[in-house]
NUBA-355947 format. One record per residue (C-alpha): residue number from 1; residue in one letter; x, y, z. Coordinates in steps of 0.05 Angstrom, whole numbers. Example, Ala and Ser with C-alpha at 12.3 -4.5 7.8 and 13.67 -1.06 7.14 Angstrom:
<rs>
k: 1 | r: A | east: 246 | north: -90 | up: 156 $
k: 2 | r: S | east: 273 | north: -21 | up: 143 $
</rs>
This chain:
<rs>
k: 1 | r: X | east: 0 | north: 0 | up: 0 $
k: 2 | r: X | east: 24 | north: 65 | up: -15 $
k: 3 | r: X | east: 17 | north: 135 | up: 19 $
k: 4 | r: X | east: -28 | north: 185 | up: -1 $
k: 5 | r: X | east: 31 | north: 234 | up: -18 $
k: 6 | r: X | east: 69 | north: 175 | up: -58 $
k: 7 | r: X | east: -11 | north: 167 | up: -96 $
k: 8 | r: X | east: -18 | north: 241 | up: -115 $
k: 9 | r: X | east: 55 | north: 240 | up: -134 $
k: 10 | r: X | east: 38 | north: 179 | up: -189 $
k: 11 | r: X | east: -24 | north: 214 | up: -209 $
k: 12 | r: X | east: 25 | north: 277 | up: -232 $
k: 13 | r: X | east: 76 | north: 250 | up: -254 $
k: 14 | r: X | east: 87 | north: 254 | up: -331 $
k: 15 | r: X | east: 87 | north: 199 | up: -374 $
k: 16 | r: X | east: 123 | north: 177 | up: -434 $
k: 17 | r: X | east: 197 | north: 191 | up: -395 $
k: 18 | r: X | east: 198 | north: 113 | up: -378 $
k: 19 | r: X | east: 153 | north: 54 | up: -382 $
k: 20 | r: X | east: 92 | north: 48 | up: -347 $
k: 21 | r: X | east: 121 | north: -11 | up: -310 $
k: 22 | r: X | east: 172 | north: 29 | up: -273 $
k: 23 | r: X | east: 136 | north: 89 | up: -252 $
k: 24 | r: X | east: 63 | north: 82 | up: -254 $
k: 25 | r: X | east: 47 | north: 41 | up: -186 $
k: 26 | r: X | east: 12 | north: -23 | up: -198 $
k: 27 | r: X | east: -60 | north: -29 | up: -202 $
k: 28 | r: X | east: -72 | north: -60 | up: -136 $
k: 29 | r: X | east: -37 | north: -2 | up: -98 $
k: 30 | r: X | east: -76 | north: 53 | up: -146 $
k: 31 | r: X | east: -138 | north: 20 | up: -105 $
k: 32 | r: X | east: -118 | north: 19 | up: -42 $
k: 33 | r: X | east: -109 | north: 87 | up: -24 $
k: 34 | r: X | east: -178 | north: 112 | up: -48 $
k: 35 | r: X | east: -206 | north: 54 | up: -17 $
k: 36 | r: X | east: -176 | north: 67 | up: 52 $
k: 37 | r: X | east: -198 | north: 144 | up: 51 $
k: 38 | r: X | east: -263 | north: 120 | up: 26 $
k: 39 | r: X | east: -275 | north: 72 | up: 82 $
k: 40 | r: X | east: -257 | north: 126 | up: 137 $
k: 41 | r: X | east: -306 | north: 174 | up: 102 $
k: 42 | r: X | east: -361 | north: 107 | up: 122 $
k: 43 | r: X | east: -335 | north: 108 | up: 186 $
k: 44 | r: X | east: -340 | north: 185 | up: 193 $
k: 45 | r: X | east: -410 | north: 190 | up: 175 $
k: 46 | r: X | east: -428 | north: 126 | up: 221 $
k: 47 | r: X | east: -396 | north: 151 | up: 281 $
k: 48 | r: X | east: -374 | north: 227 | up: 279 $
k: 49 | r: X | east: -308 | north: 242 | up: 319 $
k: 50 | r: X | east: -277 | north: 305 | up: 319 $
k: 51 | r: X | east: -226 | north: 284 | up: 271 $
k: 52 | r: X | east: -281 | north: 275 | up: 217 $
k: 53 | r: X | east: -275 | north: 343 | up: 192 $
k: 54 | r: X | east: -198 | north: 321 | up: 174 $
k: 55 | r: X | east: -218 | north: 256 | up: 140 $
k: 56 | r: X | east: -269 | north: 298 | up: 92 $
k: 57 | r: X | east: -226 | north: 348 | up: 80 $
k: 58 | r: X | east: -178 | north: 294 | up: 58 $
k: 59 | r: X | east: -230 | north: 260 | up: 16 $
k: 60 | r: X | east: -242 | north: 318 | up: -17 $
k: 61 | r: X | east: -172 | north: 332 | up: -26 $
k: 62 | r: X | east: -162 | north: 264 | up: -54 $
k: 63 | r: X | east: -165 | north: 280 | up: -134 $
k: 64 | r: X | east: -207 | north: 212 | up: -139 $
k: 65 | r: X | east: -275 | north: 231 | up: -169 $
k: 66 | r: X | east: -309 | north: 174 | up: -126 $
k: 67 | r: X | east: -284 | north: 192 | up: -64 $
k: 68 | r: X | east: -285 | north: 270 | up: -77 $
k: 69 | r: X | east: -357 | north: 263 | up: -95 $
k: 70 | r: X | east: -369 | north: 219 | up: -30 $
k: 71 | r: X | east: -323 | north: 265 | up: 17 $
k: 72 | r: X | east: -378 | north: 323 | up: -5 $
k: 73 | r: X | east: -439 | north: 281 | up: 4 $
k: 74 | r: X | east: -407 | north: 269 | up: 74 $
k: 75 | r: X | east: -395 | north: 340 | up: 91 $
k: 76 | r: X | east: -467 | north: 355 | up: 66 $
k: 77 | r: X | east: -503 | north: 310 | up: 110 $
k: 78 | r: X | east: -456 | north: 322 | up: 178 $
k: 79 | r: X | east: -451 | north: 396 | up: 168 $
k: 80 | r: X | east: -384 | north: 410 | up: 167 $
k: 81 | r: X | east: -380 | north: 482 | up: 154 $
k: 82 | r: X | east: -308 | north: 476 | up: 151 $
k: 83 | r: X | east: -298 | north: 454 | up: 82 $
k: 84 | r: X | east: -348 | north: 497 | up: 56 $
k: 85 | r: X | east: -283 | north: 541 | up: 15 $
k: 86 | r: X | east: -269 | north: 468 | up: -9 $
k: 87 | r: X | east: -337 | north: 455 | up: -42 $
k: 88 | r: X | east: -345 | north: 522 | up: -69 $
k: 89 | r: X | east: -282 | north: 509 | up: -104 $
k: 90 | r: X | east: -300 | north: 440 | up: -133 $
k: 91 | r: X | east: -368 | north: 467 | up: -150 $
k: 92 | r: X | east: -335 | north: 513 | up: -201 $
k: 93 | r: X | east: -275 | north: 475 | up: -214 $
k: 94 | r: X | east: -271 | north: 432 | up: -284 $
k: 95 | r: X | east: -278 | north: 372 | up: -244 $
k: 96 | r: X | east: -320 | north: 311 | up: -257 $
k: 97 | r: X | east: -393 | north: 316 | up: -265 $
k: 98 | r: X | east: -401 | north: 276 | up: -200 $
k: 99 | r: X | east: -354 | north: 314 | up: -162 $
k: 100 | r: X | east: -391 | north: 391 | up: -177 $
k: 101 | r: X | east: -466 | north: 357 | up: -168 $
k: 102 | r: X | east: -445 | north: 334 | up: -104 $
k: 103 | r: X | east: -410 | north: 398 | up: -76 $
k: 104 | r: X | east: -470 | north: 438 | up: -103 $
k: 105 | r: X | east: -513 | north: 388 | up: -57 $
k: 106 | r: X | east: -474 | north: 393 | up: -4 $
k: 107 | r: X | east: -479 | north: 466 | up: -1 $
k: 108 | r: X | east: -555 | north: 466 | up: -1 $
k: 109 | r: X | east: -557 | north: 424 | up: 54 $
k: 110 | r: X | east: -519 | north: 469 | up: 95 $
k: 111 | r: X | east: -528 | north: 549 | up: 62 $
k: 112 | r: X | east: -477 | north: 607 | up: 73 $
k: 113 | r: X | east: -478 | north: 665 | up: 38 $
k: 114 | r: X | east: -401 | north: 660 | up: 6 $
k: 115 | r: X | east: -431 | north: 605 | up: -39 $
k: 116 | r: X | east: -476 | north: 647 | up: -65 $
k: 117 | r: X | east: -434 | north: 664 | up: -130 $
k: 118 | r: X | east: -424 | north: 590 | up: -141 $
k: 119 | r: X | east: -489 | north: 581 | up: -140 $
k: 120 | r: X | east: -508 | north: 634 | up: -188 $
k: 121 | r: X | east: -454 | north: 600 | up: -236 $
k: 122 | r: X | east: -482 | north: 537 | up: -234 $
k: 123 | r: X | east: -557 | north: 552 | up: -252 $
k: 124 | r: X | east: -513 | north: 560 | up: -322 $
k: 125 | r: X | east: -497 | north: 486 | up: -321 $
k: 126 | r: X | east: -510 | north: 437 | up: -369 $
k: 127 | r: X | east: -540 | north: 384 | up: -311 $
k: 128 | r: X | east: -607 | north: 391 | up: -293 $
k: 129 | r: X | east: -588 | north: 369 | up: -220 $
k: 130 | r: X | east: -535 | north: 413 | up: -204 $
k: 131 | r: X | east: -585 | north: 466 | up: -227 $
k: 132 | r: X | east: -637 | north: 443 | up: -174 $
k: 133 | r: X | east: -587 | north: 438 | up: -124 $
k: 134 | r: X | east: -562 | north: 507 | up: -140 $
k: 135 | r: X | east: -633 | north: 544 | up: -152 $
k: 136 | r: X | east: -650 | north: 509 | up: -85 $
k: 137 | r: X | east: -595 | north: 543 | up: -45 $
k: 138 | r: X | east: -607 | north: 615 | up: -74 $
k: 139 | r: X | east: -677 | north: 609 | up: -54 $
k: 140 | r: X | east: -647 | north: 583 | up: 21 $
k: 141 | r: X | east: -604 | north: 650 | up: 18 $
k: 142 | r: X | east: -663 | north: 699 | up: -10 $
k: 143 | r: X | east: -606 | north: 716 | up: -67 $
k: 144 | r: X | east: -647 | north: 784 | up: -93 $
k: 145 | r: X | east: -593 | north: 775 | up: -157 $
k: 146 | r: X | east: -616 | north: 713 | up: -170 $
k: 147 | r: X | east: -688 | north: 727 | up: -200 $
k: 148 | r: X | east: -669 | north: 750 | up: -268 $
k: 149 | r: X | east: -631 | north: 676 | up: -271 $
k: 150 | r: X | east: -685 | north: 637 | up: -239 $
k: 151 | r: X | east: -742 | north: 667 | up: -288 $
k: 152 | r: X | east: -698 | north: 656 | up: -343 $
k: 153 | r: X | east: -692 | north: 581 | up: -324 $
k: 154 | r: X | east: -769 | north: 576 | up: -325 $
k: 155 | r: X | east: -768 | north: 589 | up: -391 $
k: 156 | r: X | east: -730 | north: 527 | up: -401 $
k: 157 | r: X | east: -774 | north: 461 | up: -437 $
k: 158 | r: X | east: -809 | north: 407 | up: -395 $
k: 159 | r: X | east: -830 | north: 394 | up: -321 $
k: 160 | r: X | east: -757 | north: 379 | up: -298 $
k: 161 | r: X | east: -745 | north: 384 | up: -223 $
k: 162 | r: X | east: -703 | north: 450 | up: -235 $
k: 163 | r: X | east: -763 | north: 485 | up: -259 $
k: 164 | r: X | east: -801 | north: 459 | up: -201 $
k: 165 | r: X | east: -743 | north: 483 | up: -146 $
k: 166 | r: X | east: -726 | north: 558 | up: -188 $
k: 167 | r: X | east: -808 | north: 559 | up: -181 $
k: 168 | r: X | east: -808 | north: 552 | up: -105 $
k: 169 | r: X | east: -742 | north: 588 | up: -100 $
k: 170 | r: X | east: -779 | north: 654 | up: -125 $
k: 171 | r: X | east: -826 | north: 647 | up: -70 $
k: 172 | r: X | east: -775 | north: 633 | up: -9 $
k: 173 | r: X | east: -738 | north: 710 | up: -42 $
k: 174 | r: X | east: -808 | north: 734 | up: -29 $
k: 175 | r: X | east: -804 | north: 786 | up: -91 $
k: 176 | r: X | east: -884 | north: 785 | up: -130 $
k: 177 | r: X | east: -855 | north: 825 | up: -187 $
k: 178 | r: X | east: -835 | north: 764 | up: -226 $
k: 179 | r: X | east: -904 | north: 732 | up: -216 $
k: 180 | r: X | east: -929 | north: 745 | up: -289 $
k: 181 | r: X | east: -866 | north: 734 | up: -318 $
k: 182 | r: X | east: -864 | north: 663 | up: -277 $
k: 183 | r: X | east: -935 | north: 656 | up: -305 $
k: 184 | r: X | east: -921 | north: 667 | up: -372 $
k: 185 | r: X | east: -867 | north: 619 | up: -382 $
k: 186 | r: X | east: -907 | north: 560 | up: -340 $
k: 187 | r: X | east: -969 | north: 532 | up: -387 $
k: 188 | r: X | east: -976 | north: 468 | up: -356 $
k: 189 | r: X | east: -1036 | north: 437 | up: -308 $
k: 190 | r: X | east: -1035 | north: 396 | up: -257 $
k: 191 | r: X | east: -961 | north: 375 | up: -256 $
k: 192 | r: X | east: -919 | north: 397 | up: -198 $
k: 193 | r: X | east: -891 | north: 466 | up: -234 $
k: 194 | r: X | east: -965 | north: 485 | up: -239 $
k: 195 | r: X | east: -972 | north: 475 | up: -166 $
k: 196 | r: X | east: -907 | north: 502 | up: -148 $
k: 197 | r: X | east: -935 | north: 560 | up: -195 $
k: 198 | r: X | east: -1010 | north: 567 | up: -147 $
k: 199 | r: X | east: -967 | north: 566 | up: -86 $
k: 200 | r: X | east: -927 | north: 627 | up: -113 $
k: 201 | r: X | east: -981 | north: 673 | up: -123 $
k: 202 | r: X | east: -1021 | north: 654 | up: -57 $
k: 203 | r: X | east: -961 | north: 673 | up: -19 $
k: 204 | r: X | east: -943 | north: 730 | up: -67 $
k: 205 | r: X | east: -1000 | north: 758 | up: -99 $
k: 206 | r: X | east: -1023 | north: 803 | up: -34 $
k: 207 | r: X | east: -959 | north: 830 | up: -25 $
k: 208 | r: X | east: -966 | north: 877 | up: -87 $
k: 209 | r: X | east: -1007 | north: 944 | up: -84 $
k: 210 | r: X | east: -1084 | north: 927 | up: -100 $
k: 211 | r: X | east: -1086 | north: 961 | up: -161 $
k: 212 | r: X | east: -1015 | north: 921 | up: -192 $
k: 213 | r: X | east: -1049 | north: 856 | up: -149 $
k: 214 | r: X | east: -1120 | north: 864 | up: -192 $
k: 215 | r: X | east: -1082 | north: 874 | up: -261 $
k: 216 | r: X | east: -1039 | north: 811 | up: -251 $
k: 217 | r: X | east: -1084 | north: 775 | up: -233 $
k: 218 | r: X | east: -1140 | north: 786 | up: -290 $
k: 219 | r: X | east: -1077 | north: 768 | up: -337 $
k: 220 | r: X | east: -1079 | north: 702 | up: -307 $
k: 221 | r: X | east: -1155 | north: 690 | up: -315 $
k: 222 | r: X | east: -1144 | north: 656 | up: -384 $
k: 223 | r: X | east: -1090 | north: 613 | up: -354 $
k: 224 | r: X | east: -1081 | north: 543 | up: -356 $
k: 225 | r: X | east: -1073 | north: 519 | up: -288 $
k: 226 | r: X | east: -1133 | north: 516 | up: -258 $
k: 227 | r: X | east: -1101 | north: 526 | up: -187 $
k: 228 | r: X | east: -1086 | north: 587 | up: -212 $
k: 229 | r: X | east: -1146 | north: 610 | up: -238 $
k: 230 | r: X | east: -1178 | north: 594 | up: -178 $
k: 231 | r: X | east: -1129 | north: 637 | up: -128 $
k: 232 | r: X | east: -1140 | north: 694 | up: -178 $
k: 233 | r: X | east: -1214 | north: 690 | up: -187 $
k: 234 | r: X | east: -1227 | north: 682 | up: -104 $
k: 235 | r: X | east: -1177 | north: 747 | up: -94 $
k: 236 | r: X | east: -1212 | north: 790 | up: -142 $
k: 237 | r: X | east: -1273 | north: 769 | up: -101 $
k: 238 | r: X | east: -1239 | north: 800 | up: -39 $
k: 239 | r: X | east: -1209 | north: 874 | up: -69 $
k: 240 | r: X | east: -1281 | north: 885 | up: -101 $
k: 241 | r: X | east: -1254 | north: 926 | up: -152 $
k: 242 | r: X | east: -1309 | north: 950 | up: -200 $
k: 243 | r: X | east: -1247 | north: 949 | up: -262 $
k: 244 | r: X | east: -1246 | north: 874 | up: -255 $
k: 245 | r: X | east: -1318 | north: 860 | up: -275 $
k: 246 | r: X | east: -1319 | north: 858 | up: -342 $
k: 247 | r: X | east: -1259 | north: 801 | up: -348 $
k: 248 | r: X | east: -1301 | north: 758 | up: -294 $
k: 249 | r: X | east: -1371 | north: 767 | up: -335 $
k: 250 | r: X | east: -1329 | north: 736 | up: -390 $
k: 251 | r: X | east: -1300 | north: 687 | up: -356 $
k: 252 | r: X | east: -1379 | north: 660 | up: -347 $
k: 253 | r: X | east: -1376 | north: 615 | up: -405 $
k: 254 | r: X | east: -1310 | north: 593 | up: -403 $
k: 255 | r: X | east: -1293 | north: 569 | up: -336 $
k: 256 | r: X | east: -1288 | north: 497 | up: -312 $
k: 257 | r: X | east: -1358 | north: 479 | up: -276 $
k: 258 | r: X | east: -1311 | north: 465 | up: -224 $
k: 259 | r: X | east: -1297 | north: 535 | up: -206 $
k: 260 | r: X | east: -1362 | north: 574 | up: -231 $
k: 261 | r: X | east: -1392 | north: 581 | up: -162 $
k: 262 | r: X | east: -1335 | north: 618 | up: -133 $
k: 263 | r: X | east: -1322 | north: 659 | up: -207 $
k: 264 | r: X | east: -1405 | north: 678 | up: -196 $
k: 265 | r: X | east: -1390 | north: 694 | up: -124 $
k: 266 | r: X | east: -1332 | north: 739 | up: -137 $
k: 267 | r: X | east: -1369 | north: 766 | up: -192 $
k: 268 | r: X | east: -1425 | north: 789 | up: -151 $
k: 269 | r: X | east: -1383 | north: 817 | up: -90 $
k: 270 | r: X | east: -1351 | north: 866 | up: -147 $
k: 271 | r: X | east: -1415 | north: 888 | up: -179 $
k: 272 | r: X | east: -1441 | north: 900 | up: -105 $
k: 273 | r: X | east: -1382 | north: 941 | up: -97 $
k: 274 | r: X | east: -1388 | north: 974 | up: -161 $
k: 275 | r: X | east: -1455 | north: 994 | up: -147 $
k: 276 | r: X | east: -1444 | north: 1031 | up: -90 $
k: 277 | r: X | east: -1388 | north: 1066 | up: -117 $
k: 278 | r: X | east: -1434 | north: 1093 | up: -179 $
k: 279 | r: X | east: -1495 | north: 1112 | up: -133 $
k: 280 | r: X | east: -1495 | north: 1184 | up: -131 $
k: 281 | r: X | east: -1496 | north: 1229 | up: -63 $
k: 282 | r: X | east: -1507 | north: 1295 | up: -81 $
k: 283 | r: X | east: -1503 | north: 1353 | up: -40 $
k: 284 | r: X | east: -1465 | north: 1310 | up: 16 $
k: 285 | r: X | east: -1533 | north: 1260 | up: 33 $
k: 286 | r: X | east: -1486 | north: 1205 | up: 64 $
k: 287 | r: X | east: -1450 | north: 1254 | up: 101 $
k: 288 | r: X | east: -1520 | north: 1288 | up: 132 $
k: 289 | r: X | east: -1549 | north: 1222 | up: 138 $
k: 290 | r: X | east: -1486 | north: 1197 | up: 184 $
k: 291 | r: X | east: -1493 | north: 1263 | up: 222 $
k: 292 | r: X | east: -1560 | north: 1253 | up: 234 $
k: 293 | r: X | east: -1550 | north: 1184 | up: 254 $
k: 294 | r: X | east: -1500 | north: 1214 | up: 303 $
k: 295 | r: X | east: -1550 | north: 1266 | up: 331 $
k: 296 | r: X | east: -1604 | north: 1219 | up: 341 $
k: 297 | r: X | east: -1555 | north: 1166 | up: 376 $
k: 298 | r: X | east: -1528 | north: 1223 | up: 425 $
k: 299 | r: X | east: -1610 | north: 1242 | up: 438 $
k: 300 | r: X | east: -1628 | north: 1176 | up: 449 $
k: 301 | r: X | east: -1572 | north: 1160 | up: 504 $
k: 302 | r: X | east: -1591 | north: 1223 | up: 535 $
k: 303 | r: X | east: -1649 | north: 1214 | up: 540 $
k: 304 | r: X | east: -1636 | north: 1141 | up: 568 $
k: 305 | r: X | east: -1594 | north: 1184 | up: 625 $
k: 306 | r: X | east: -1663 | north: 1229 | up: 634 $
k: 307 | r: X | east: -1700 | north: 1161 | up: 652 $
k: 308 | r: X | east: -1650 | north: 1128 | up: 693 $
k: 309 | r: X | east: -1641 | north: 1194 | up: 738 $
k: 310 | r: X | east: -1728 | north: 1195 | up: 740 $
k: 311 | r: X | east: -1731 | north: 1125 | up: 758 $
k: 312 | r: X | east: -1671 | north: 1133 | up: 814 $
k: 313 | r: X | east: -1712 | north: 1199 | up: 837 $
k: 314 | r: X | east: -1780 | north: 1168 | up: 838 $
k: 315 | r: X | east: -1750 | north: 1104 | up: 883 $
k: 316 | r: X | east: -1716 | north: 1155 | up: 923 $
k: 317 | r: X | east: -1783 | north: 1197 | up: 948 $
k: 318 | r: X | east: -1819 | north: 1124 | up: 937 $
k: 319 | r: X | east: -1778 | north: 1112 | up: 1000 $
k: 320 | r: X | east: -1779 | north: 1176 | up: 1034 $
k: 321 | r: X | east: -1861 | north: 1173 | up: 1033 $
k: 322 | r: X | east: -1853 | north: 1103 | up: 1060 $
k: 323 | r: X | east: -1816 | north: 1127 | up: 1118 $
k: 324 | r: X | east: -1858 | north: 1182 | up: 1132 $
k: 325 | r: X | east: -1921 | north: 1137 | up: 1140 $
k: 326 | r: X | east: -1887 | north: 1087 | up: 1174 $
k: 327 | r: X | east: -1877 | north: 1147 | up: 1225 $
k: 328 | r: X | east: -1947 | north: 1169 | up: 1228 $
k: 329 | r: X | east: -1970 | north: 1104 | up: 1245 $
k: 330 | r: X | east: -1927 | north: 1089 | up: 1291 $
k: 331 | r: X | east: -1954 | north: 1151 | up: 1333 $
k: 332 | r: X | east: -2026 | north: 1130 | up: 1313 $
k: 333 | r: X | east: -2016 | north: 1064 | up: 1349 $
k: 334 | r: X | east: -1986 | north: 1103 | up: 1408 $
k: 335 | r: X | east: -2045 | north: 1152 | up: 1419 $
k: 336 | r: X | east: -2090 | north: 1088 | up: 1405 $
k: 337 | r: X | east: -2051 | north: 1048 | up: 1463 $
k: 338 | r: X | east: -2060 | north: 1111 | up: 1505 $
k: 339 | r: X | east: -2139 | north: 1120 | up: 1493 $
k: 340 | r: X | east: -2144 | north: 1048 | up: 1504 $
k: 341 | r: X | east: -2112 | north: 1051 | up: 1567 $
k: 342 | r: X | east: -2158 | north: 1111 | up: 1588 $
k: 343 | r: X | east: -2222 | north: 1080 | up: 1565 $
k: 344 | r: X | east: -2201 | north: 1009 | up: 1613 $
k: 345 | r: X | east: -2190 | north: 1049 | up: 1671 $
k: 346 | r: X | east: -2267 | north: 1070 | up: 1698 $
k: 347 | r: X | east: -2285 | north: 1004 | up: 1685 $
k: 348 | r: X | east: -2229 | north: 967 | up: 1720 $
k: 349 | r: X | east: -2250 | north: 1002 | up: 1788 $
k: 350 | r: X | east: -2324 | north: 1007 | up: 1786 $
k: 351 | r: X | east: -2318 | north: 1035 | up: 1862 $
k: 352 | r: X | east: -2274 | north: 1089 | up: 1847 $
k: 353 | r: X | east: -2304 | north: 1164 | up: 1850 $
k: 354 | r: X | east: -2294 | north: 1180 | up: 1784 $
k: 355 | r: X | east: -2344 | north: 1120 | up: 1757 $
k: 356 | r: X | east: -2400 | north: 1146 | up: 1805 $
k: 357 | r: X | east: -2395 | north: 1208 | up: 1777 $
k: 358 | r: X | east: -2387 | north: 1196 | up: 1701 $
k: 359 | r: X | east: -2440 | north: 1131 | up: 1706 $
k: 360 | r: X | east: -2488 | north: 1149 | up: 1754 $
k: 361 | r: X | east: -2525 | north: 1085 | up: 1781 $
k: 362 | r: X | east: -2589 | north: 1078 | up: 1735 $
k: 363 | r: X | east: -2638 | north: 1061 | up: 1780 $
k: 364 | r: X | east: -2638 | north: 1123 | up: 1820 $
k: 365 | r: X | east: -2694 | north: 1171 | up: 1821 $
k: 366 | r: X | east: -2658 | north: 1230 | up: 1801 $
k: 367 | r: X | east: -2627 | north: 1194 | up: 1746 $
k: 368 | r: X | east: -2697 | north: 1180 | up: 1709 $
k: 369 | r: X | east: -2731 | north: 1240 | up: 1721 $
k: 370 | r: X | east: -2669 | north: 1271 | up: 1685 $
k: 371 | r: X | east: -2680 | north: 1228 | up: 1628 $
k: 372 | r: X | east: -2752 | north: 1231 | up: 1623 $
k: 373 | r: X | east: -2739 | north: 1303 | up: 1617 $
k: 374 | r: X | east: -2699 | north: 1304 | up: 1564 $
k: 375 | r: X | east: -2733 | north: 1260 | up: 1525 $
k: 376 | r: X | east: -2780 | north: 1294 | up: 1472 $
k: 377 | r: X | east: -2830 | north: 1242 | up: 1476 $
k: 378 | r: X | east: -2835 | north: 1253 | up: 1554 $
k: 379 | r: X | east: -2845 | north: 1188 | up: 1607 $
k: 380 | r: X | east: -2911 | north: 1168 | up: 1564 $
k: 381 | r: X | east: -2873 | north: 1153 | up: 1503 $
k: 382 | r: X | east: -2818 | north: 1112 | up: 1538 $
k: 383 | r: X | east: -2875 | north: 1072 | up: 1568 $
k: 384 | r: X | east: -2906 | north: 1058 | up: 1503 $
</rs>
């Protein structure tokens, strides 16, 4: 087995000087250096150490395609930020094709802004994958730059999965201006681009003024994805502008049965809307009407204040008179007590000199002459 130094050293070398037998190493030895690097990159990525970093840095300091390309898969999925410099340089080295997909990849997985120019060089690539990877990581790093390059890769044939990812990677930037460009060069249905597509204007659309928002999205009436259509035919329900009504009145007898219940809602909230904003209101109506309103309102809780304060009044004095009466008959039924008590007291000592003088005794002589006197009748009537 030969060193790694004594490898790289046979892999320089130039040829033609003397035979292949003396100075290129024998094939078994060509193999086992590669092989031993590529094993500890196994081992690495089955049982981290801190001395991992140093075995993919190796790897991908190796000049074998194989284990380059494995050394950045490594460093990829254990996040070694260290090597980063290293896979920016492979990605936009002349390398293999395996080696720059897989240092593209690996920087995706782990995002930094100083790859951001690699990036940018590879959506230029030949290889549809390294062009996912690559549109993937500008979207990761918001890359403003990159939305002239990520349109113009929409524009590209077919439903390949760098369409898809430049498509999503225009929503993560978060930009809408590049909505109806995006829309323009998508015209399929139902794949995922067209869905990638729908996802970009529900999370763009809203972010542009409500005047730009309406005219994008009537463009995209007439487009194919229905997912589309739909987001744009539900939002023009909800800004109500009156513009917007002739393109959904048209859209009537063209759209999918599908979506014609939402197209006639949307259609009606906007002629509502355009309705009021045609009614006239001369001379300021609305605005007297409103101040009336407001008059009346502040009358009525006045008012309300009037009857509360009556009602507290009238329990008030309610109370007051209450009291009073209760006081008047409480000295009633004292004086009553006290005549009472007078009344009992002749007639609880019939001996005493004041009952023999009030009552005289009735069958004295004086007593009936007295009374046959002043009868009008005299003694004869009283004996009849």
């Amino acid at each position: 087995m030969i060193t790694g130094i004594a490898f790289a050293a046979s892999l320089l070398m130039p040829q033609g000087t003397t035979s292949d037998d003396e100075m290129s190493p024998a094939p078994s030895a060509l193999q086992a250096e590669p092989s031993e690097v590529y094993r500890a990159l196994l081992a690495a990525e089955t049982n981290p150490t801190p001395g991992a970093a140093q075995t993919i840095a190796a790897g991908l300091a190796s000049g074998h395609p194989e284990v380059t390309a494995r050394a950045a898969w490594s460093a990829g999925k254990l996040q070694m930020r260290e090597v980063i410099p290293q896979l920016i340089e492979l990605s936009q080295a002349p390398t293999a094709l395996l080696v720059r997909r897989q240092a593209i990849a690996a920087l995706s997985a782990m995002p930094d802004p100083r790859s951001e120019e690699a990036a940018l060089e590879t959506l230029e690539s030949e290889d549809l994958t390294a062009r996912t990877f690559a549109a993937r990581l500008l979207g990761q790093l918001k890359t403003s730059a990159a939305i002239a390059p990520l349109v113009k890769l929409l524009s590209k044939q077919g439903d390949g999965d760098d369409r898809v990812q430049a498509m999503l990677a225009l929503s993560d930037i978060g930009d809408p201006q590049p909505l109806l460009a995006a829309a323009c060069a998508i015209s399929s249905d139902g794949s995922q681009l067209d869905h990638a597509l729908a996802f970009a204007f529900q999370s763009l659309s809203n972010k542009l003024p409500p005047e730009n928002e309406c005219q994008t999205l009537l463009a995209v009436l007439d487009h194919p994805s229905t997912s589309v259509r739909r987001h744009a035919i539900a939002r023009l329900g909800k800004l109500r502008n009156p513009s917007s009504t002739q393109a959904l009145e048209e859209r009537l007898t063209k759209e999918d049965e599908h979506l014609l219940p939402l197209l006639q809602a949307s259609l009606g909230s906007v002629q509502e809307q355009a309705l009021r904003s045609s009614s006239p209101d001369p001379d300021g109506v609305s605005g007297g009407l409103s101040e009336t309103r407001r008059k009346l309102a502040a009358g009525s809780f006045i008012c309300l204040l009037l009857s509360i304060a009556t009602f507290l009044l009238w329990r008030v004095n309610r109370r007051r008179r209450a009291q009073a009466w209760a006081a008047v008959a409480a000295q009633s039924q004292e004086h009553l007590s006290q005549d009472a008590s007078l009344m009992e007291e002749p007639w609880t000592n019939p001996g005493s000199p004041s009952h023999t003088q009030e009552y005289p005794d009735p069958s004295a002589q004086g007593f009936r002459q007295e009374t046959e006197a002043f009868h009008p009748t005299g003694r004869r009537s009283l004996r009849r």
